[in-house]
Backbone as CSV, one residue per row, in Angstrom:
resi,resn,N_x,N_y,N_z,CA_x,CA_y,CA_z,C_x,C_y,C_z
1,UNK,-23.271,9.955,13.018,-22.480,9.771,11.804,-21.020,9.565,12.175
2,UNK,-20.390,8.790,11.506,-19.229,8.119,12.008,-18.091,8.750,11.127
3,UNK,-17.568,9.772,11.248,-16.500,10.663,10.718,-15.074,10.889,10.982
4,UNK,-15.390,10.120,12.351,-13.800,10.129,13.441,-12.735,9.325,12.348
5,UNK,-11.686,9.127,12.863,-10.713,8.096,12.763,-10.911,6.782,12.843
6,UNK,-11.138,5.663,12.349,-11.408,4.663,13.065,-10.741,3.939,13.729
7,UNK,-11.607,3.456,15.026,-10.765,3.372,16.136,-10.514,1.940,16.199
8,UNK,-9.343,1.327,17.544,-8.524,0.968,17.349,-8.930,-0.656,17.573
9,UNK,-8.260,-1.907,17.120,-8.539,-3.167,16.889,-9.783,-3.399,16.673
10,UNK,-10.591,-3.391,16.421,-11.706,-3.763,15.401,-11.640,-3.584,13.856
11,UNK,-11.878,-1.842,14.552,-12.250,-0.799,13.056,-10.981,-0.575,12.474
12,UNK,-9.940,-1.367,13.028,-8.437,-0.030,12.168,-8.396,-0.916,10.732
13,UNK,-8.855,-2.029,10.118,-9.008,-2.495,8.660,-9.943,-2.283,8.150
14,UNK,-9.919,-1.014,6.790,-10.905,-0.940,5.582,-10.335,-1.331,4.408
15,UNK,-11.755,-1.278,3.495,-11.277,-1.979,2.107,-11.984,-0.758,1.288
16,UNK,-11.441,-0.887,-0.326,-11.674,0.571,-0.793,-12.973,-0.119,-1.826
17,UNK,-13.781,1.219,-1.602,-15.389,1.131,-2.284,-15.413,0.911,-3.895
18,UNK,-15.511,0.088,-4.476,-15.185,-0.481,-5.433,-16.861,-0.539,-6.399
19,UNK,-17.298,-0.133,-7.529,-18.453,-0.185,-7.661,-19.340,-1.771,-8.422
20,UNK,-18.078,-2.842,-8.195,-18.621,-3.908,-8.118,-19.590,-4.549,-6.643
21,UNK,-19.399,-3.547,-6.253,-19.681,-3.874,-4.417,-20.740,-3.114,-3.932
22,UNK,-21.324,-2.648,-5.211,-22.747,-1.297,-4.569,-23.782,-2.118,-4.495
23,UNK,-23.706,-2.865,-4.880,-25.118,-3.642,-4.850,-25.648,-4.248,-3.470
24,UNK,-24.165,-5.028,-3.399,-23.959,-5.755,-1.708,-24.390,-4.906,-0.761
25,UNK,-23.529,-3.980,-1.025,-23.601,-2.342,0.038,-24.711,-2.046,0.204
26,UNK,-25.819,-1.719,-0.827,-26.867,-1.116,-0.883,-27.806,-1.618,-0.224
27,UNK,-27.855,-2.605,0.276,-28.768,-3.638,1.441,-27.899,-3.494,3.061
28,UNK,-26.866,-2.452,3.095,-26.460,-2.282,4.693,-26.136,-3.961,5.217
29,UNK,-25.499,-4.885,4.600,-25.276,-5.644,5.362,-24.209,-5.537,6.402
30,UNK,-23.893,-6.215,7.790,-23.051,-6.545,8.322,-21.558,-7.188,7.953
31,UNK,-20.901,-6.055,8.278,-19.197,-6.193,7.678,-18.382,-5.923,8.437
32,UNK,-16.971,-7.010,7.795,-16.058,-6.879,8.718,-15.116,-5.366,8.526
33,UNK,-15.351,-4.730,7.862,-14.723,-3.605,7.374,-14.622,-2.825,8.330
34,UNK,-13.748,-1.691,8.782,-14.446,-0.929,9.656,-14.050,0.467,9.251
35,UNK,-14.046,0.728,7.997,-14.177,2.114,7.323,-13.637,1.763,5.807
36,UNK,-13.922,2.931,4.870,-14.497,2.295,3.585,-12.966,3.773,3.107
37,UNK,-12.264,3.087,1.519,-11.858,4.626,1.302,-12.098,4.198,-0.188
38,UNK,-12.382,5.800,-0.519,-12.753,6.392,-1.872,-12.101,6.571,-2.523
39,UNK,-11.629,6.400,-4.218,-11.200,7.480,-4.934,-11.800,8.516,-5.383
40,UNK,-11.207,9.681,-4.841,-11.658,10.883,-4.709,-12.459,11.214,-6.036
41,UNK,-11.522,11.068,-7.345,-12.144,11.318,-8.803,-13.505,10.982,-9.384
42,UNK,-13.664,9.851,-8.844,-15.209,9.007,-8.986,-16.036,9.068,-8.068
43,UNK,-16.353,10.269,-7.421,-17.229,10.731,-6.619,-17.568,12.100,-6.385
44,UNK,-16.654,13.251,-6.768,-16.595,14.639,-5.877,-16.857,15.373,-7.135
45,UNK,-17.903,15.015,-8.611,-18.120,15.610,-9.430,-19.485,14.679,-9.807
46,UNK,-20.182,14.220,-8.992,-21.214,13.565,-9.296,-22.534,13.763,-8.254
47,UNK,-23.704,13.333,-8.687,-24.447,13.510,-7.350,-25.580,12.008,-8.204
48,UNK,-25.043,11.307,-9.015,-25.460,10.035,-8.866,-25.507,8.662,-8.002
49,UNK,-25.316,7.685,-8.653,-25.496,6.634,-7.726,-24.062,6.218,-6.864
50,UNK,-22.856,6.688,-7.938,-21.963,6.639,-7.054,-21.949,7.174,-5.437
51,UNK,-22.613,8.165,-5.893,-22.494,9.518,-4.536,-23.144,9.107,-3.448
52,UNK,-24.409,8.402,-4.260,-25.503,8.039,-3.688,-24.810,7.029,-2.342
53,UNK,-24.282,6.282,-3.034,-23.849,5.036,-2.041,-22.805,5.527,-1.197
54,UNK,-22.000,6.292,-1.630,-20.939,6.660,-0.220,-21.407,7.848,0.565
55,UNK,-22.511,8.558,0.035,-22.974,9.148,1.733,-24.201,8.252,1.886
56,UNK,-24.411,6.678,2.009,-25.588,5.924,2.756,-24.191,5.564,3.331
57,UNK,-22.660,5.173,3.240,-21.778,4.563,3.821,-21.204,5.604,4.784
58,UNK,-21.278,6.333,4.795,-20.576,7.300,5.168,-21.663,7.536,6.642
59,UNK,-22.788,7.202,6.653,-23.290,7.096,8.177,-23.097,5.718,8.641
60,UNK,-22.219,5.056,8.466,-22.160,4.206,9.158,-20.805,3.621,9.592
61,UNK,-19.883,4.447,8.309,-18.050,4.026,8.374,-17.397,5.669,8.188
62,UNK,-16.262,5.316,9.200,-15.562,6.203,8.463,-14.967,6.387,7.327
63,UNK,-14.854,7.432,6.698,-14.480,7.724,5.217,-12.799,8.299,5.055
64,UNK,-11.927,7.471,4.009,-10.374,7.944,3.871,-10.907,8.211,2.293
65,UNK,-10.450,9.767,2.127,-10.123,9.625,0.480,-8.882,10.503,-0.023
66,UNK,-9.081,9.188,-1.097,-7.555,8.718,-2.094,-8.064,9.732,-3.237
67,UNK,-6.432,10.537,-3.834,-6.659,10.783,-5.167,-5.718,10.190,-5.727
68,UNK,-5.929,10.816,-7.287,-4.866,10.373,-8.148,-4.446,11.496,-9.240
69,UNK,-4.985,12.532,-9.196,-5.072,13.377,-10.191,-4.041,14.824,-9.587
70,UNK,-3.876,14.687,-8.331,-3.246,16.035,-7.896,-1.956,16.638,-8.901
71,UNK,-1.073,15.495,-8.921,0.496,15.860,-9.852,0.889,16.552,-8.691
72,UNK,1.484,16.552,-7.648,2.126,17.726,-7.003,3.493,17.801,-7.735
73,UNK,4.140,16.487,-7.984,5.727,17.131,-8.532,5.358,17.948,-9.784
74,UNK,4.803,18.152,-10.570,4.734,19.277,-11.727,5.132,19.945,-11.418
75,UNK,5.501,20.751,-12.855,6.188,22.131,-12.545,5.302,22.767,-13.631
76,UNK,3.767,22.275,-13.347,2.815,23.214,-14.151,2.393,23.682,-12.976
77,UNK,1.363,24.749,-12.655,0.456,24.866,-11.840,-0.702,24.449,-11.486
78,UNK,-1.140,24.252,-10.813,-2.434,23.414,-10.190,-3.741,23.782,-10.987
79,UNK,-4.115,22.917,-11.224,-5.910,23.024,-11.634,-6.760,23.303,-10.767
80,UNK,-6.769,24.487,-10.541,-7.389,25.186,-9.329,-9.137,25.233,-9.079
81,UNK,-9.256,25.006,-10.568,-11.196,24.533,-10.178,-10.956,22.716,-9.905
82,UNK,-10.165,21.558,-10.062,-10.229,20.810,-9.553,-9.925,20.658,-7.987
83,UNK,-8.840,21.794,-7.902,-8.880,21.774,-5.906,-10.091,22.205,-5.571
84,UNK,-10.601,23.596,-6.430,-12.005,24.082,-5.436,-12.816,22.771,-5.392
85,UNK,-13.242,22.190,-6.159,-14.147,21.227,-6.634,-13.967,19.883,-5.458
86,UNK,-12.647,19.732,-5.297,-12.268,18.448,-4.443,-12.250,19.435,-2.727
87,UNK,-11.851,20.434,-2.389,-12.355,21.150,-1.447,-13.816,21.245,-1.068
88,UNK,-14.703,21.480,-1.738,-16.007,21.338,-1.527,-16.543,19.806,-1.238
89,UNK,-15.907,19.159,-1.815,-16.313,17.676,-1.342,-15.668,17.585,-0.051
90,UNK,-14.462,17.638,0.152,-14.046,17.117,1.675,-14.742,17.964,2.177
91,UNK,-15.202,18.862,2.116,-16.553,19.306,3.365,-17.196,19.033,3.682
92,UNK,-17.962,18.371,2.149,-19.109,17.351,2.423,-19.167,16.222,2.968
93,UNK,-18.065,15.456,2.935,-17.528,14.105,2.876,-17.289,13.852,4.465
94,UNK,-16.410,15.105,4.597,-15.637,15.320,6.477,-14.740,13.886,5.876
95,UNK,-13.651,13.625,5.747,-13.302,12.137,5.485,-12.215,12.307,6.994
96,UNK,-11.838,11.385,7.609,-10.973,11.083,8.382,-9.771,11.420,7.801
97,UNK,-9.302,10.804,6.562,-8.141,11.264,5.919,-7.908,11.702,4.303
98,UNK,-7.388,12.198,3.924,-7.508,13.060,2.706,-5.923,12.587,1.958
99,UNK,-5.718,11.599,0.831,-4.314,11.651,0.425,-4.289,12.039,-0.909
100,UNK,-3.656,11.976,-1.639,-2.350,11.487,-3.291,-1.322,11.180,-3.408
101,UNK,-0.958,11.149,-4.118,0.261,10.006,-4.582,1.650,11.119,-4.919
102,UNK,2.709,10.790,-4.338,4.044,11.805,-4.510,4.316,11.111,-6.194
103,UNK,4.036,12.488,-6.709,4.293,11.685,-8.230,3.823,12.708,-9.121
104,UNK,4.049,12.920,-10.604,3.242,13.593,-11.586,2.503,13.101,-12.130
105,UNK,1.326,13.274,-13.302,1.018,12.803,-14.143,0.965,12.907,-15.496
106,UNK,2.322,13.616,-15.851,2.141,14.053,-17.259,1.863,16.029,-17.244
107,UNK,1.532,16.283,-18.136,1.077,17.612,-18.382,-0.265,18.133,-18.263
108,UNK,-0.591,19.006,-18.222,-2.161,19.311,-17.902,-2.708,18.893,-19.823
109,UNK,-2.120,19.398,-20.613,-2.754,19.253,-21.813,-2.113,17.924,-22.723
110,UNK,-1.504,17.047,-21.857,-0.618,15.368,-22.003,-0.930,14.635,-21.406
111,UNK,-1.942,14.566,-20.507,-2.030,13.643,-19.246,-1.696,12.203,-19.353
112,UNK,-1.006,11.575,-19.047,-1.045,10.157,-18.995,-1.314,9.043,-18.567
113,UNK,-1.976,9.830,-17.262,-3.015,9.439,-16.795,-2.714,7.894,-16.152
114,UNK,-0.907,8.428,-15.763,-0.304,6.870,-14.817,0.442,8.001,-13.667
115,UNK,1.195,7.160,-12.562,1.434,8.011,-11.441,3.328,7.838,-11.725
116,UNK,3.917,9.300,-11.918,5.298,9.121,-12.386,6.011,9.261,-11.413
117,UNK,7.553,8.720,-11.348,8.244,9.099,-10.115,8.623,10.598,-10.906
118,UNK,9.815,10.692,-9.955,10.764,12.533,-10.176,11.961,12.167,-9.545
119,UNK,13.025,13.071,-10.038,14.285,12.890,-9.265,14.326,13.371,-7.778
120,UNK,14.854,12.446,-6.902,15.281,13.066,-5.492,16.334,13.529,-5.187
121,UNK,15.957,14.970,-5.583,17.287,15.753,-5.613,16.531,17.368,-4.837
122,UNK,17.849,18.101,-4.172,17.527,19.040,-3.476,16.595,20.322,-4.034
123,UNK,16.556,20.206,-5.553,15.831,21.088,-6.665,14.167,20.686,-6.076
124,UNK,14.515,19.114,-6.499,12.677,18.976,-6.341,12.426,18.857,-4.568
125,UNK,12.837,18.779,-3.830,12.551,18.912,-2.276,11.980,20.671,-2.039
126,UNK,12.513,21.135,-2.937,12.234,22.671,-2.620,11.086,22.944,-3.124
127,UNK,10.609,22.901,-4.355,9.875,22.748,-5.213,8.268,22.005,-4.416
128,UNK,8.462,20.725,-4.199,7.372,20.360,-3.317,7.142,20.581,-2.380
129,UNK,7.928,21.276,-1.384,7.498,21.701,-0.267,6.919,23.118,-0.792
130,UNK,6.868,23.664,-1.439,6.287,25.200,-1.505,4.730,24.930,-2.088
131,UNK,4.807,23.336,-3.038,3.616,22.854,-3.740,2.434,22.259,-2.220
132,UNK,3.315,21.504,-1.441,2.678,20.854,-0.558,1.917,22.063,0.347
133,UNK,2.637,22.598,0.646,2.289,24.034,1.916,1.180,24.718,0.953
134,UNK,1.100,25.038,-0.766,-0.046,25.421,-1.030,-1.537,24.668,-0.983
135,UNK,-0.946,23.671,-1.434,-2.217,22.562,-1.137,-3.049,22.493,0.487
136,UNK,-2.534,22.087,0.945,-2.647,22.387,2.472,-3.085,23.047,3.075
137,UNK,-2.702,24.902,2.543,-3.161,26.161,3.163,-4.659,26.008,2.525
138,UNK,-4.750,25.623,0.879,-6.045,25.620,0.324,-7.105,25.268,0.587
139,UNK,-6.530,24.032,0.936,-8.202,23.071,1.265,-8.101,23.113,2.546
140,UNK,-7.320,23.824,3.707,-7.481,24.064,5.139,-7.144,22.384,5.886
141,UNK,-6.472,21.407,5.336,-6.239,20.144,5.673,-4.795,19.562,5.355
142,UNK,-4.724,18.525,6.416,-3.042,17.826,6.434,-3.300,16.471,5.073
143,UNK,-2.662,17.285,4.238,-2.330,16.123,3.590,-1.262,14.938,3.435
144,UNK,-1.569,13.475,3.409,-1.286,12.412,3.648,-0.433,12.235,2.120
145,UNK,0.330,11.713,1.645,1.214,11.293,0.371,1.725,10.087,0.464
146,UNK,1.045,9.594,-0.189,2.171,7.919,-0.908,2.964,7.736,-1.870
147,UNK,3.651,7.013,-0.765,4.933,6.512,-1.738,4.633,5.849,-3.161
148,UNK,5.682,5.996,-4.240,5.117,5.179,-5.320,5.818,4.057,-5.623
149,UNK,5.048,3.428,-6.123,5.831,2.260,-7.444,6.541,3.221,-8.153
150,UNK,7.681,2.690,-8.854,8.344,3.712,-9.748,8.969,2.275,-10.713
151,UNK,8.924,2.582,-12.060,9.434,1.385,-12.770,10.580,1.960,-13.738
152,UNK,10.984,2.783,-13.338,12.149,3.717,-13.906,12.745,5.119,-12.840
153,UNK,13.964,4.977,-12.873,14.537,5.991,-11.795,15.220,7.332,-12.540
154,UNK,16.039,8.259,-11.654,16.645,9.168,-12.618,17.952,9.473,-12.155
155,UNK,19.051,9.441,-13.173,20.182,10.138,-12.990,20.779,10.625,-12.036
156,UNK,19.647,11.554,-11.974,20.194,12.891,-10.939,19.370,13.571,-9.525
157,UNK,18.522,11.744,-9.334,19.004,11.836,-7.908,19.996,12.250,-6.999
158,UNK,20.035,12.550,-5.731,20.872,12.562,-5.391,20.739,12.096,-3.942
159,UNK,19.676,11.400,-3.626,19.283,11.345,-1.839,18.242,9.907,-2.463
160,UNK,17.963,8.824,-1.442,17.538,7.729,-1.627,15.791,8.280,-1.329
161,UNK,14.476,7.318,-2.037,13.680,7.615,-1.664,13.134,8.136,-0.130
162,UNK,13.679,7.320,0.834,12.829,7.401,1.967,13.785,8.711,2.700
163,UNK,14.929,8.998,2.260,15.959,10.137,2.518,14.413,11.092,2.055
164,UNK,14.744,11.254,1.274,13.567,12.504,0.851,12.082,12.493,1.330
165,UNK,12.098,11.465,1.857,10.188,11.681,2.261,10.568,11.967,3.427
166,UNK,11.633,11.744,4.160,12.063,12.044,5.930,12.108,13.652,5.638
167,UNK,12.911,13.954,4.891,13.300,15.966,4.652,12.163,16.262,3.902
168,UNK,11.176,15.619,3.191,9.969,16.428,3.026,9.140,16.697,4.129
169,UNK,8.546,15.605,4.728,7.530,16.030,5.516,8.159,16.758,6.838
170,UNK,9.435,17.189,7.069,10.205,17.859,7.666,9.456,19.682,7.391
171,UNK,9.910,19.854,6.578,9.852,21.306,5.611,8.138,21.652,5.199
172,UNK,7.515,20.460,5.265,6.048,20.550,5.040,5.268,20.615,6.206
173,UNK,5.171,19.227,7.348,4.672,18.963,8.018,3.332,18.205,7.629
174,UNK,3.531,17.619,6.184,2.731,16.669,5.966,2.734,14.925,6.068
175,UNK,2.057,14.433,6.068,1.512,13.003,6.445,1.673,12.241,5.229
176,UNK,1.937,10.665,5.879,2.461,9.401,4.644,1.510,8.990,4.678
177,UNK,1.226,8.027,3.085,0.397,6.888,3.116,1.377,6.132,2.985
178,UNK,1.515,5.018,3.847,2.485,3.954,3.620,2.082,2.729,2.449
179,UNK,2.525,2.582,1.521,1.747,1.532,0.464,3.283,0.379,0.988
180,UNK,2.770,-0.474,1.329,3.884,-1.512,1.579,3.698,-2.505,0.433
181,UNK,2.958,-2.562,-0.695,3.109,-3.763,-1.724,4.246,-2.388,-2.621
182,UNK,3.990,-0.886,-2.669,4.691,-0.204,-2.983,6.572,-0.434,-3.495
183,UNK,6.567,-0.668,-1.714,8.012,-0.882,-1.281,8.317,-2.394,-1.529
184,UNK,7.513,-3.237,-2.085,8.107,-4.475,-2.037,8.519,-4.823,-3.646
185,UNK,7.696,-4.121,-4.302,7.833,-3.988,-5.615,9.128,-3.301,-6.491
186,UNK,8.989,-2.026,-5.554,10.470,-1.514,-5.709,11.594,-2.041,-5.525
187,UNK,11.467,-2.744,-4.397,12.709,-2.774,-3.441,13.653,-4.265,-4.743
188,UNK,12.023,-5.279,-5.359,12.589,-6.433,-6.176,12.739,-5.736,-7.437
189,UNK,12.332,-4.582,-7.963,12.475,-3.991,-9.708,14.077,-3.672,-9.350
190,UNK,14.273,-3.028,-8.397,15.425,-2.016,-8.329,16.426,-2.667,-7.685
191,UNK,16.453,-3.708,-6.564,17.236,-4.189,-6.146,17.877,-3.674,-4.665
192,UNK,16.819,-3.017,-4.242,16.662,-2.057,-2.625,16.669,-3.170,-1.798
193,UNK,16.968,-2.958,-0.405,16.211,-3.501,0.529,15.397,-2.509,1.374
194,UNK,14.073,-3.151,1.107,12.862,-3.278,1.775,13.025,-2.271,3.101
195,UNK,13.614,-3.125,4.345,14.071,-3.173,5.655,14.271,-1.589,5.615
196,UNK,15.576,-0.928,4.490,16.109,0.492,5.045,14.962,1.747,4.934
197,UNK,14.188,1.301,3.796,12.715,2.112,3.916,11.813,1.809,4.859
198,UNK,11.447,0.638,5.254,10.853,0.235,6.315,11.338,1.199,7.821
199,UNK,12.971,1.352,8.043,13.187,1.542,9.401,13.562,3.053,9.569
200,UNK,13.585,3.404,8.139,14.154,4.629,7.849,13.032,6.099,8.086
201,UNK,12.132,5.646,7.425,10.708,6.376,7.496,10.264,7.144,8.300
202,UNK,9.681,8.535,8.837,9.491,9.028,10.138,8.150,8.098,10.409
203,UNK,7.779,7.360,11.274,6.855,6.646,11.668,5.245,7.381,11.854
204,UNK,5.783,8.064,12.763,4.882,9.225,13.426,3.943,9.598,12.256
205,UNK,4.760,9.972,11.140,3.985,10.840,9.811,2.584,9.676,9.372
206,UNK,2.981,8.189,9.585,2.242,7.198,8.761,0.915,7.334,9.706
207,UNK,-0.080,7.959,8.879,-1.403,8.038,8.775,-2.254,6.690,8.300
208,UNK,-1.491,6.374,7.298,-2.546,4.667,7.118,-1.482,4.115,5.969
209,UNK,-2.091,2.636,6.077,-1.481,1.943,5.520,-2.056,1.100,4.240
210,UNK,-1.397,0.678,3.108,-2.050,0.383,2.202,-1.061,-0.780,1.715
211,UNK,-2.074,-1.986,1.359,-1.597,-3.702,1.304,-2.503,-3.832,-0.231
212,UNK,-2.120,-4.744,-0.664,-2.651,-5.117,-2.283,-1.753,-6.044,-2.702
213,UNK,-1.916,-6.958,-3.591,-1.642,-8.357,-4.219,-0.906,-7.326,-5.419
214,UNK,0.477,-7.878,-5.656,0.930,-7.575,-6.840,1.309,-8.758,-7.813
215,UNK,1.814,-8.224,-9.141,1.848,-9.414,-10.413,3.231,-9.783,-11.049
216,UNK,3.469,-10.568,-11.774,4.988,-10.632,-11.893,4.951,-11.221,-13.883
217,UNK,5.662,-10.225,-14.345,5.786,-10.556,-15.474,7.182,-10.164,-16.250
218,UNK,7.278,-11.104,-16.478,9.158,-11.162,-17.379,9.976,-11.120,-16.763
219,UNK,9.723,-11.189,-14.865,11.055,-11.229,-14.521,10.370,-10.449,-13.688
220,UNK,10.260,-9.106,-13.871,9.083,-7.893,-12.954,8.407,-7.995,-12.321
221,UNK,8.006,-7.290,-11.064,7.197,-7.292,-10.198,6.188,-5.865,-10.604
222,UNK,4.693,-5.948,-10.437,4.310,-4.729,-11.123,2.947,-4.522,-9.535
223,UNK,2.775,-3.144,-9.509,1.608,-3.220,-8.344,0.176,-2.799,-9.351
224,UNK,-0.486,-3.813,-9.179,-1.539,-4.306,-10.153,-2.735,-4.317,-9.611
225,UNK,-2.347,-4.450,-7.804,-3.821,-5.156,-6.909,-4.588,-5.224,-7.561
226,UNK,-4.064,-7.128,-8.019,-4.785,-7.938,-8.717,-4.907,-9.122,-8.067
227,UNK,-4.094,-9.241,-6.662,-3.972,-10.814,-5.944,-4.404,-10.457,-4.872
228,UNK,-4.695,-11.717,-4.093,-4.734,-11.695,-2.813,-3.284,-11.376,-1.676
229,UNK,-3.118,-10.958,-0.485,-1.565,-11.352,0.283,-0.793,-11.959,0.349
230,UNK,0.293,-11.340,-0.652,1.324,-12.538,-0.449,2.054,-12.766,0.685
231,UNK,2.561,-13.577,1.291,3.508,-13.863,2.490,4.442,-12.724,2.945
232,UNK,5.012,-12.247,1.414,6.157,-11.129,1.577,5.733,-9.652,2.130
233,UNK,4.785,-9.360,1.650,3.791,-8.463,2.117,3.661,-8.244,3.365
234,UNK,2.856,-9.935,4.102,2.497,-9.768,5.674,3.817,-9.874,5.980
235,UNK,5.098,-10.138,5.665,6.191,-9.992,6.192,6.801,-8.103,6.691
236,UNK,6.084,-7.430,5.825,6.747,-6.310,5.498,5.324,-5.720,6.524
237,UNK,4.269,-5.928,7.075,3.212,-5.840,7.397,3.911,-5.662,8.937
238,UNK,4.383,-7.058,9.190,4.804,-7.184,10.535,5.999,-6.451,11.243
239,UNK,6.729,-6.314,10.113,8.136,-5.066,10.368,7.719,-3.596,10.736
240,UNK,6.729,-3.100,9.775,5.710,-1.857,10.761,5.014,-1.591,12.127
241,UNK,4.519,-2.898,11.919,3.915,-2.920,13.531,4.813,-3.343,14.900
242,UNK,6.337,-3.321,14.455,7.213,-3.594,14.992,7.660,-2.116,15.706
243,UNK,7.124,-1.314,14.971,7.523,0.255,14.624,6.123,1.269,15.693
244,UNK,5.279,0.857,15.278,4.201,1.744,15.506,2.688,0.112,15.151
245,UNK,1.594,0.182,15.787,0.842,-0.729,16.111,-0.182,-0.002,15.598
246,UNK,-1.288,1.019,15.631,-2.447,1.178,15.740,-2.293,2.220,14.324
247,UNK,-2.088,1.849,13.037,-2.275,2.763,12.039,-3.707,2.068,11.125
248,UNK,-4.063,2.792,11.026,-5.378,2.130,9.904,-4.935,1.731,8.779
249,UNK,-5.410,0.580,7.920,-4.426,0.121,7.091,-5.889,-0.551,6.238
250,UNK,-5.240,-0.555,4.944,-6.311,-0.495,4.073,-5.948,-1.807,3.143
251,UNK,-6.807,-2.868,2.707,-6.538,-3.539,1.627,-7.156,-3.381,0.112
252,UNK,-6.198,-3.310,-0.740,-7.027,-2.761,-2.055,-7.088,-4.034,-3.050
253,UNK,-7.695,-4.053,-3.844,-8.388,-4.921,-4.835,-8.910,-4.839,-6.049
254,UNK,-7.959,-3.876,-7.442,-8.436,-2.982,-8.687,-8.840,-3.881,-9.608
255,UNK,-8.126,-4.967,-9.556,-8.304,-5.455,-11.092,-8.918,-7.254,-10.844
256,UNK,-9.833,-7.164,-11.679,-10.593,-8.448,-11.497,-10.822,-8.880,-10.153
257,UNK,-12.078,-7.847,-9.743,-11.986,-7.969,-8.505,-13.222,-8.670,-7.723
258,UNK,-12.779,-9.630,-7.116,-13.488,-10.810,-6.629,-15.129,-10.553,-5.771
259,UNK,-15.519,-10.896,-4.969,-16.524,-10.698,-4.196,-16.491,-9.874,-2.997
260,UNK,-17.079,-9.369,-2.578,-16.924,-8.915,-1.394,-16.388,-9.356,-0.198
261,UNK,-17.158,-10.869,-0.334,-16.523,-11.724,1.027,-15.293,-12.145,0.848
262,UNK,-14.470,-12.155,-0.674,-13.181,-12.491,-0.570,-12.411,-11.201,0.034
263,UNK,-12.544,-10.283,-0.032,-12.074,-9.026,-0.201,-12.129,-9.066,1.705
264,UNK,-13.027,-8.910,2.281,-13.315,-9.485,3.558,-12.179,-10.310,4.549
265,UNK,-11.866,-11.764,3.723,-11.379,-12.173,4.260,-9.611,-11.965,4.173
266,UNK,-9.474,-10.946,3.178,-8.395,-10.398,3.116,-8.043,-9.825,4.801
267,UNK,-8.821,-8.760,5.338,-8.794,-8.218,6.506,-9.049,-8.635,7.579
268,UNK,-9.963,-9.801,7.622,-9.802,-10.954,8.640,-8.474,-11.551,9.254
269,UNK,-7.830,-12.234,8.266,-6.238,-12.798,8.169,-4.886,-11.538,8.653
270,UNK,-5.249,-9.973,8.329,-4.511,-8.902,8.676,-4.875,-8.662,10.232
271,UNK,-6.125,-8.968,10.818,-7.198,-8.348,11.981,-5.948,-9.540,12.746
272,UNK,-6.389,-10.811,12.594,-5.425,-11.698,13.318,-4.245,-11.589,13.943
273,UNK,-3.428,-11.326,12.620,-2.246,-10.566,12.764,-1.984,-10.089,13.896
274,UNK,-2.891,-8.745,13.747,-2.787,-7.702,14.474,-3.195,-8.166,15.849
275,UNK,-3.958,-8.576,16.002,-4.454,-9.106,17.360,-3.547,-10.439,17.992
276,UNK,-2.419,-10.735,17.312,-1.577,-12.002,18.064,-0.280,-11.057,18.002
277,UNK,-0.184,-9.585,18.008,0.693,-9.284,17.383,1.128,-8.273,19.100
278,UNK,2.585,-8.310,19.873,2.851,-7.540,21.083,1.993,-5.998,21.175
């Protein structure tokens, strides 16, 4: 059973298990994938067909799973039968990597059930590191955090995004998901450059990487992974591996989402890359 990390130039591109794709799956064909990641929510409370299909995948790829439901910036307290609940699955699961998203979601009895930014300010650095270190001690695992899209900022910041993810995982000793359609989105809503998050970042922390097609409306850039790679993307693709070379890196595909073999040749064109790449 294949539980490790996946290893390096072949296996380091997966694509995320999508349940337009169980069918394909369900016949074990030959793929260029070389590990599959989950959202955690649509699997770790079921023992149907979802389940069904990611432990037949799960002997054959390694497994990364994604949430979306954690909220660590809240300043409610944790839904503690959803950690037990998502604890008992990564046992089951063993996944290579375990993330969520640096972000809230609303209130426990408001949910909104979208991923919010928070101010980066020395209040909330304190605050999540005491949230992160509980999480962590709980489920006995290093958790991984991605950066977000954010389509509104706050006031009373006081330190730039990637300032604060450097002094978080400082104080934590937790792990990035790097979303680079993330940072490209931001960098054109807000008027950032790209480059200072790109070079700024502790490297070391980036556990995997995450690529997706974004959309553009009224002027806006929105992360939708709804397209295929844009140019700007593998641009921002190649500035990492400038940095650090062998991170597992994931392409995602949410909305109107094509065939398998397109999805495929998404990671083909990245595999290249990587393989013409010093």
């Amino acid at each position: 059973m294949k539980t490790n990390t996946p290893s390096i130039s072949t296996n380091i591109f997966g694509l995320g298990l999508r349940s337009p794709h169980y069918s394909y799956l369900e016949a074990r064909p030959s793929t260029t994938a070389g590990w599959f990641e989950v959202i955690s929510e649509n699997y770790f409370r079921t023992r149907g067909r979802p389940r069904k299909i990611l432990e037949a995948l799960r002997a054959d790829y390694p497994i990364s799973c994604h949430g979306v439901s954690l909220s660590i910036a809240s300043y409610e307290d944790f839904d503690w039968v959803y950690l037990e609940d998502l604890k008992k699955f990564y046992n089951e699961i063993e996944p290579f990597q375990i993330s969520d998203h640096l972000c809230f979601t609303g209130q426990r009895n408001n949910n909104l059930h979208n991923l919010l930014p928070f101010a980066y300010s020395l209040e909330n650095l304190h605050h999540l590191g005491e949230r992160i270190d509980k999480v962590q001690n709980f489920l006995g695992r290093k958790l991984a955090l991605e950066n977000l899209s954010a389509y509104f900022d706050y006031k009373n910041s006081t330190m730039s995004e990637w300032d604060f993810i450097n002094e978080l995982t400082k104080v934590t000793d937790c792990d990035l998901l790097l979303d680079l359609n993330n940072i490209f989105v931001n960098s054109y809503n807000h008027q950032l450059n790209s480059d200072d998050f790109i070079n700024a970042i502790p490297i070391g922390r980036v556990k995997e990487i995450h690529l997706a097609g974004f959309s553009e409306r009224d002027g806006f850039y929105f992360d939708t992974h709804a397209n295929p790679l844009y140019p700007e993307l593998i641009e921002l693709y190649k500035k990492v591996l400038n940095r650090k070379k062998n991170i597992p890196t994931l392409f995602e595909w949410d909305e109107d989402i094509p065939s398998f073999e397109i999805l495929e040749a998404q990671i083909i064109e990245l595999r290249t890359i990587w393989n013409n790449y010093p």
